[in-house]
N, C-alpha and C positions, 0 to 999 in steps of 0.2 A: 504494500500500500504506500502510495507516494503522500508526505505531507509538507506542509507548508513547515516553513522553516521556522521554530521559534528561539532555537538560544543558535548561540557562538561560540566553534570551542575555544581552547587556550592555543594559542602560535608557537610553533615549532620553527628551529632555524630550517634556512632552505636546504643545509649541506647534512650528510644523510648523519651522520652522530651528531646527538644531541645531548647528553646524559653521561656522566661519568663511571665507571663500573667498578666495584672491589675487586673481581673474585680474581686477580693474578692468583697463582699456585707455581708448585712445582713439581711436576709429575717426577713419575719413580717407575711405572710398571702398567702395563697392558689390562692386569687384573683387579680388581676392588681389591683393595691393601687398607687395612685402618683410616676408614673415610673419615675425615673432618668436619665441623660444620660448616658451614657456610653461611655468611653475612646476609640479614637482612630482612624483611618480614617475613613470616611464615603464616600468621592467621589472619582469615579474612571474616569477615563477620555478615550473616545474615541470612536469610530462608529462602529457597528457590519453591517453586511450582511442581506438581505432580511429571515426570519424566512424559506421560500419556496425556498430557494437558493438550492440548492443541493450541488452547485461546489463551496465547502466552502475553503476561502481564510484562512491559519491557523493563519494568524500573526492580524487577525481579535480575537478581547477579545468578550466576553459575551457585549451584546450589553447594553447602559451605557445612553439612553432612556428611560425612566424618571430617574430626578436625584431622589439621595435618602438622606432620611432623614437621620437627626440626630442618632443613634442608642438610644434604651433608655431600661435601666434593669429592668426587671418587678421581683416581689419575688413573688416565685410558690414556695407549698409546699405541700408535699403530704403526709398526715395524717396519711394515710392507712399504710403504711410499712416502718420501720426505721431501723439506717444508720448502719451495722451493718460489721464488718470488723476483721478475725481471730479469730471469734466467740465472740468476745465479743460487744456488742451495746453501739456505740458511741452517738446518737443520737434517740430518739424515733421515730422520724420522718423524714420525707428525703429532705434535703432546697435544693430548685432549681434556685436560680436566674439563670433571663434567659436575652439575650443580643437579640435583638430584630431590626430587620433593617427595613423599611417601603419605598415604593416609594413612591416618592413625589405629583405622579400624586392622582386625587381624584377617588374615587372607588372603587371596592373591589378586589384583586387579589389572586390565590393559595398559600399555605401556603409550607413553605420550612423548615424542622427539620433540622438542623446543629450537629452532632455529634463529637465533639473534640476529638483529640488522649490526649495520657497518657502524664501525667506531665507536662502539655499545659492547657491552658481553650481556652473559643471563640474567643477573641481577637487577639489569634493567628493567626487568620485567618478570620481577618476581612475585606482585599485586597479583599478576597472571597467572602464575606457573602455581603459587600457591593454592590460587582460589582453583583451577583446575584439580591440583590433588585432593583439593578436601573433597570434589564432586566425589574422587573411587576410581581418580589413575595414579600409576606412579609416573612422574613427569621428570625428564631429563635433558635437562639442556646443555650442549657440550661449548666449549669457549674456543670458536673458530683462531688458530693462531695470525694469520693473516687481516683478521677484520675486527677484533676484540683488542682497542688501542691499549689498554693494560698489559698488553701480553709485550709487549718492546719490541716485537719481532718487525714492526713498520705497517703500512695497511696497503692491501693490494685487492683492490675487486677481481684481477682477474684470475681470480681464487676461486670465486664461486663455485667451478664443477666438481673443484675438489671439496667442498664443504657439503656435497650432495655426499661423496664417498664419506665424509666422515660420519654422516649423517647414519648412514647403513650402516657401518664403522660399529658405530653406539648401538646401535639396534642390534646388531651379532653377539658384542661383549654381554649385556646388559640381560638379554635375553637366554645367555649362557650360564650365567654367574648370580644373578639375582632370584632367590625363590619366591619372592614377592610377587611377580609380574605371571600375567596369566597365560593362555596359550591363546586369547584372542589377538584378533587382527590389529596391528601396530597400527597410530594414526601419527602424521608427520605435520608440523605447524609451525610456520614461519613465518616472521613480517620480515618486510621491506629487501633485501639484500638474502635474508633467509626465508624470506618466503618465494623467492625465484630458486633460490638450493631445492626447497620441496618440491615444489612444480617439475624441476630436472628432477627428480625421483619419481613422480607422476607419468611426468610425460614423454622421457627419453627414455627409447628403449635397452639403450645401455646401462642404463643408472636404476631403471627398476625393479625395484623389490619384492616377493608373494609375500611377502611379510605385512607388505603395509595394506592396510584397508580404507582408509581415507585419508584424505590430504586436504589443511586448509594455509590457504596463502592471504596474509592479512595484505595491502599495499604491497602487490610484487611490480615488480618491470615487468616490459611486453620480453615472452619468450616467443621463439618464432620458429627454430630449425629442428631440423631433425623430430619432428613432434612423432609420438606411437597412436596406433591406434586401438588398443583395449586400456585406456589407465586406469584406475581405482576411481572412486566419487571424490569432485573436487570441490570445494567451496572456497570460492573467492571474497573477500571484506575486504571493499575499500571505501576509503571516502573521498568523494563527489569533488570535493577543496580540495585533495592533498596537493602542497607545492613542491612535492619529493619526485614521489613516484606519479604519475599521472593516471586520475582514473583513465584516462583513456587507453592507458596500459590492460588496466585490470580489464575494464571491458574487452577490449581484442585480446585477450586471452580466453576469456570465458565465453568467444565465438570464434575461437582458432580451434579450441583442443576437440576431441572427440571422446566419447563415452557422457555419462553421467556426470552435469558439471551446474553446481548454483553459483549467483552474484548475487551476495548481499551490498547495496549500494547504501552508505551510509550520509543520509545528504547535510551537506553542509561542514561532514565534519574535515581534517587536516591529518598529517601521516600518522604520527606517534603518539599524540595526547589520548585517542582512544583507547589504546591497549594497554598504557601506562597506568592511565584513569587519573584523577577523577574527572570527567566530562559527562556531558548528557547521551553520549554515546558509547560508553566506556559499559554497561547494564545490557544493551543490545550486542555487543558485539561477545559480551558473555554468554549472553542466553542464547543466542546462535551456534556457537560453539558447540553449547552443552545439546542441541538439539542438535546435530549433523551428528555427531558422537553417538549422543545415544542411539541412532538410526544405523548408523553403519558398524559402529565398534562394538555395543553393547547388544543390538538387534530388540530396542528397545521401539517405543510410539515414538514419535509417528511412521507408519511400517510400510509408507512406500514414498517414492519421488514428491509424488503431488500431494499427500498429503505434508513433506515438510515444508514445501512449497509455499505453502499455505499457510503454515508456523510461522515459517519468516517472514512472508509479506503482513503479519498480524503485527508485527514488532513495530511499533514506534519508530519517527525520526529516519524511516530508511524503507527501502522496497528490493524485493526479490524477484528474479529470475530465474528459468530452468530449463537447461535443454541435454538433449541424447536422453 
């Protein structure tokens, strides 16, 4: 449903880091070794909607049931392929500390990849990654060396297709070594810089995973080459303003790719204040989440295309689309 525009969010610079990040580390090993905590909020506060609701209230967050743990950074390393940036090899190898959220409840739950944009790390967006675990995933988000300006290592976008491989990188370790995580279908989520990482996981047939079962790219770039033609369901969130990534990106992605593919258009809002929060936008692009997730990962209501379709164009401040 399209509505008339009544607030304004907060302005983001034009250059894609905005936000400063703690989580430097120093890896040690490929495998979970005595994980750390990790800096920064962990609880989010408040009630979401029945999972089967349809007639979604938008001022309703990602539902915030079980609370969630401490975070804590695991050091993943990946042996196989090193850090390499303007042709010349910084590193032999590719350090991943990763920032790791867990609900508190006991059990096992689906696994959520977290992809950070440029000149940011995880922590950035940990309001996020938190309020996601309390929903009933375990969330992990790895610290891209090339794009996470803490890391010293310099910043290079043209890194991105290897942050796809990290991406899967995590999903292998993670999914080897953790008893926590369940044996449903991985969901892959990224903004701005990592959420074109996901989409290459989606949508290039080199980089795709059976592992993953849905992909959402919050403000990605237009991808364009090489596109597959069976990917997983995708959900795109941008906003209508952004002066980063161009809706018009997000749009001609969500009529380039093939398969199962929604646009949540967020109108009026700007790149990063949404996902960061707090904005009037920051409550829909949570409950959308939690609605594509529960549909794909969970196999939860709403139980087919059109009717989430329908969830989302009910959401406040934004309007949806749905094609394949």
């Amino acid at each position: 449903m399209v509505t008339a525009m009544q607030f304004r969010s907060m302005r983001t610079s034009t250059h894609r880091g905005v936000l400063s990040s703690a989580n430097s580390a120093q890896p040690t090993d490929a495998v979970v070794s005595a994980p750390t905590p990790a800096s920064g909020d962990s609880n989010v506060d408040g009630d979401a909607a029945p999972a089967d609701d349809l007639r979604v209230d938008a001022t309703e967050p990602i539902a915030t049931e079980p609370a969630v743990i401490e975070p804590v950074v695991i050091e993943l390393v990946d042996n196989s392929r090193p850090l390499v940036s303007g042709g010349q090899t910084l590193d032999p190898i590719r350090r991943l500390p990763t920032s790791v959220w867990h609900p508190a409840i006991a059990g096992t739950h689906p696994l959520v990849v977290f992809a950070h944009g440029y000149q940011v790390g995880p922590l950035t967006y940990a309001r996020f990654c938190a309020a996601l675990a309390a929903s009933g995933y375990v969330v992990a988000a790895p610290s891209f060396p090339l794009a996470d300006e803490s890391r010293g290592n310099g910043l290079d976008r043209e890194d991105i297709d290897n942050e796809a491989g990290d991406i899967n990188f995590v999903i292998a370790q993670l999914r080897a070594s953790d008893p926590t995580i369940s044996n449903d279908p991985v969901a892959v989520i990224g903004h701005s810089d990592g959420a074109t990482a996901a989409l290459i996981i989606a949508e290039r047939p080199g980089s795709l995973n059976p592992a993953v079962g849905a992909v959402i790219a919050i403000a990605p770039d237009a991808l364009t080459n090489d596109l597959g033609t069976n990917p997983p369901p995708v959900l795109i969130i941008h906003g209508t303003e952004d002066p980063v990534a161009s809706f018009a990106d997000g749009q001609g992605d969500f009529e380039r790719f093939a398969g199962s593919r929604f646009l949540l258009a967020l109108d009026g809002a700007d790149h990063l204040a949404p996902i960061v929060g707090d904005t009037p936008w920051t409550p829909v692009l949570d409950r959308a989440v939690e609605l594509f997730l529960a549909q794909f990962i969970q196999h939860r209501s709403p139980s087919d295309d059109a009717g989430l379709t329908v969830a989302l164009d009910e959401l406040d401040l934004s309007y949806a689309l749905h094609a394949g």
